[in-house]
One Martini backbone bead per residue (centre of mass of N, CA, C, O) as a GRO file, in nm:
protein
  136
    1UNK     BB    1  -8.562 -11.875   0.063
    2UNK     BB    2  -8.766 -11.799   0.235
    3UNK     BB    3  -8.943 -11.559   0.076
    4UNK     BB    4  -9.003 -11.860  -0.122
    5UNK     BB    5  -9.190 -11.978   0.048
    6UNK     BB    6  -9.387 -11.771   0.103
    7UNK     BB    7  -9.482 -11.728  -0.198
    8UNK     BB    8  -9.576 -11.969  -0.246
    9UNK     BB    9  -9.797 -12.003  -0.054
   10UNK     BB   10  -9.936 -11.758  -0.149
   11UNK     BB   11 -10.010 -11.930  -0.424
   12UNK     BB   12 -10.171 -12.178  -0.327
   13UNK     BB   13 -10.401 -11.935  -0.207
   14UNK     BB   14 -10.470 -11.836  -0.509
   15UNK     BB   15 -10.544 -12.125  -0.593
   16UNK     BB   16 -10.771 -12.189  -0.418
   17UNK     BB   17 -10.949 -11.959  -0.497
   18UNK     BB   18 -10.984 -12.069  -0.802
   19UNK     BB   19 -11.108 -12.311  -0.695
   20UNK     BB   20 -11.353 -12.212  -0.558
   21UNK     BB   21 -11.480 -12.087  -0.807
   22UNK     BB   22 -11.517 -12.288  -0.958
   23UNK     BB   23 -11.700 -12.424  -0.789
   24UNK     BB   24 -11.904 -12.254  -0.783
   25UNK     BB   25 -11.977 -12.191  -1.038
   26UNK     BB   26 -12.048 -12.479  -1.116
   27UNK     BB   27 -12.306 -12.474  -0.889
   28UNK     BB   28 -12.477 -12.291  -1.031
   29UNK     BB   29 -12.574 -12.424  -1.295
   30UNK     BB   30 -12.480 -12.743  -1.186
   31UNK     BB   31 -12.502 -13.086  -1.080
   32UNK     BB   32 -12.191 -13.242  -0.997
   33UNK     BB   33 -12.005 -13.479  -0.877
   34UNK     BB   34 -11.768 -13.397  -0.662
   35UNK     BB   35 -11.524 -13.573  -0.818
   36UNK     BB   36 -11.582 -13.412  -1.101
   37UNK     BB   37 -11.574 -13.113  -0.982
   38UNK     BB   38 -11.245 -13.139  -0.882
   39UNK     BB   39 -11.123 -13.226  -1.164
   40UNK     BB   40 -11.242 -12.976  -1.339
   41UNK     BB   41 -11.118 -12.752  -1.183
   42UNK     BB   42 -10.822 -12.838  -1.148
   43UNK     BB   43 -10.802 -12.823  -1.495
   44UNK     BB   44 -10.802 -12.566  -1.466
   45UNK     BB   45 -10.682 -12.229  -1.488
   46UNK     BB   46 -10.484 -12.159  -1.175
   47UNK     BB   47 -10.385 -12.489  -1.074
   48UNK     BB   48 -10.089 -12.610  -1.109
   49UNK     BB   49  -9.999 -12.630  -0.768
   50UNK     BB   50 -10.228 -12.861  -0.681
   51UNK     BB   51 -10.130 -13.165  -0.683
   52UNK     BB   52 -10.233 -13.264  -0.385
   53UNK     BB   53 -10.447 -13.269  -0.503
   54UNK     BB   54 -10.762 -13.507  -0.511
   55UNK     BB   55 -11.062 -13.697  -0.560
   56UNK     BB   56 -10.979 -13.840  -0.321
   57UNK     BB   57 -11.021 -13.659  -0.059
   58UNK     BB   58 -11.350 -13.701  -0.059
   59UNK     BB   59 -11.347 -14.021   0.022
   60UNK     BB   60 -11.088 -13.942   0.206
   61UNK     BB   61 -10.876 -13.846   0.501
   62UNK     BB   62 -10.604 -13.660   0.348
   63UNK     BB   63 -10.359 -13.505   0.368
   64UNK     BB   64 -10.174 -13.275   0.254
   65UNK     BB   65  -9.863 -13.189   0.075
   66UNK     BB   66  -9.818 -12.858   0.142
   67UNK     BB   67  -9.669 -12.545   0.216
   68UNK     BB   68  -9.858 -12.539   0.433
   69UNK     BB   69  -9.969 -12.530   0.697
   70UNK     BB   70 -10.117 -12.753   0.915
   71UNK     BB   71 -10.384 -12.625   0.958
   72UNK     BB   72 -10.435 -12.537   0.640
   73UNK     BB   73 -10.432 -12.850   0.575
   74UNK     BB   74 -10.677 -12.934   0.735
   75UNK     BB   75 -10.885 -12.779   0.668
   76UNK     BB   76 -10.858 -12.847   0.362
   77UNK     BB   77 -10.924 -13.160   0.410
   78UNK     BB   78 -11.196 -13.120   0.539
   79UNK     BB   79 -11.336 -13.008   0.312
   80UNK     BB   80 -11.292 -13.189   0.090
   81UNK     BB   81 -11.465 -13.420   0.278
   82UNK     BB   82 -11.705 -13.214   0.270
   83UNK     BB   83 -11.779 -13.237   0.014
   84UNK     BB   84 -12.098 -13.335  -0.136
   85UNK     BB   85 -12.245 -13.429   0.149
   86UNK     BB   86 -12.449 -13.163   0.040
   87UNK     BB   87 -12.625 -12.946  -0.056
   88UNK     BB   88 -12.573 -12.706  -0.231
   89UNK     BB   89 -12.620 -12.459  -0.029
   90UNK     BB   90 -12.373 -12.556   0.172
   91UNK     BB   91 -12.181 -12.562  -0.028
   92UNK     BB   92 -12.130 -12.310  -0.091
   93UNK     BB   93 -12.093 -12.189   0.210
   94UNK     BB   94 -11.804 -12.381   0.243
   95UNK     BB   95 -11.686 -12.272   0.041
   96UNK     BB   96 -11.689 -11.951   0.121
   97UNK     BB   97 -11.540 -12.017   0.382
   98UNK     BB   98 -11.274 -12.120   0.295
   99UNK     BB   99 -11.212 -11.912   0.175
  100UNK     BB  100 -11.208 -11.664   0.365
  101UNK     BB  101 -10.970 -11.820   0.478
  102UNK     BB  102 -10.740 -11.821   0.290
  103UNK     BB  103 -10.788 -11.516   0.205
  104UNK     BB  104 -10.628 -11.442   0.518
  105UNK     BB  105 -10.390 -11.610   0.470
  106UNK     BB  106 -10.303 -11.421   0.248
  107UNK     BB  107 -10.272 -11.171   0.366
  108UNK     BB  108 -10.051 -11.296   0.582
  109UNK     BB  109  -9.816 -11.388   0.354
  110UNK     BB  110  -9.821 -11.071   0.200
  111UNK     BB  111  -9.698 -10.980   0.416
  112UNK     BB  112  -9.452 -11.091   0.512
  113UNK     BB  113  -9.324 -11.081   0.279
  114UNK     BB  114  -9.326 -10.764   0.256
  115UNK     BB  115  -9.121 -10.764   0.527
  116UNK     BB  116  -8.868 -10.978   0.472
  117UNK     BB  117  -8.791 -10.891   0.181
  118UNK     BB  118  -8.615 -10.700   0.329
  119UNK     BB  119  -8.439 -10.783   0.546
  120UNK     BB  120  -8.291 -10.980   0.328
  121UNK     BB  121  -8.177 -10.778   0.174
  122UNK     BB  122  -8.002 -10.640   0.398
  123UNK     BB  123  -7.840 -10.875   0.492
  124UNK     BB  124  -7.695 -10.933   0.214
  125UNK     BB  125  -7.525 -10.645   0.268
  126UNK     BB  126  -7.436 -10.662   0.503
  127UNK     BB  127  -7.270 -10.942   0.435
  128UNK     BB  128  -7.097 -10.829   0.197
  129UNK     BB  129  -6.948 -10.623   0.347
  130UNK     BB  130  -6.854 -10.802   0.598
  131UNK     BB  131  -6.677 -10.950   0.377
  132UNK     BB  132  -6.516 -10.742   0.269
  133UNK     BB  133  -6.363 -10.624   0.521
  134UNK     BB  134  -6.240 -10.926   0.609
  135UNK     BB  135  -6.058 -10.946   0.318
  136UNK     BB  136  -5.915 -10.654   0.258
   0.00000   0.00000   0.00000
């Protein structure tokens, strides 16, 4: 169940930089409303477990209720909030850092998960034997 968590957050960091990509994507060839922006990269396949993003994000700051920690929630809340409010060469730069940001998340999350998921499973062993041997 732990490294279930783990897991998770992995896939939300991964579908994060999937919306960055878009979000690139998207300014890189048109300039369209930033609200618009945001629903159309969410609708985007590779993004089904952002559901706590909408376009309410950018012109409120809310935090959003995900899997991630705290400070990676407000991080992407700013980020969210900051979307739209600048020319696109800065919006591209805020979307990089973001990007950037998340992707160390990710990295940090997928160490994690590769040294948890080996203990729980030694654990599981552990106790399973030690299980057997006190009802035998």
């Amino acid at each position: 169940m732990l490294s279930e968590n783990i897991r998770n957050k992995a896939v939300i960091c991964r579908e994060l930089i999937k919306l960055c990509d878009n979000l690139l994507l998207d300014l890189s060839y048109k300039i369209t409303p930033a609200k618009q922006l945001l629903s159309d990269a969410l609708k985007s396949p590779g993004t089904r477990h952002l559901t706590f993003i909408s376009s309410d994000n950018i012109s409120e700051k809310k935090l959003p209720s995900s899997a991630l920690s705290k400070s990676e929630n407000e991080e992407l809340c700013e980020f969210l909030f900051m979307l739209g409010k600048s020319d696109v060469s800065t919006q591209k730069k805020l979307i990089e850092g973001f990007k950037e940001y998340i992707n160390n998340s990710l990295k940090a999350y997928t160490e994690k998960y590769r040294k948890n998921s080996k203990i729980y499973v030694s654990f599981g062993v552990l106790f399973s034997a030690l299980f057997s041997l006190i009802w035998s």
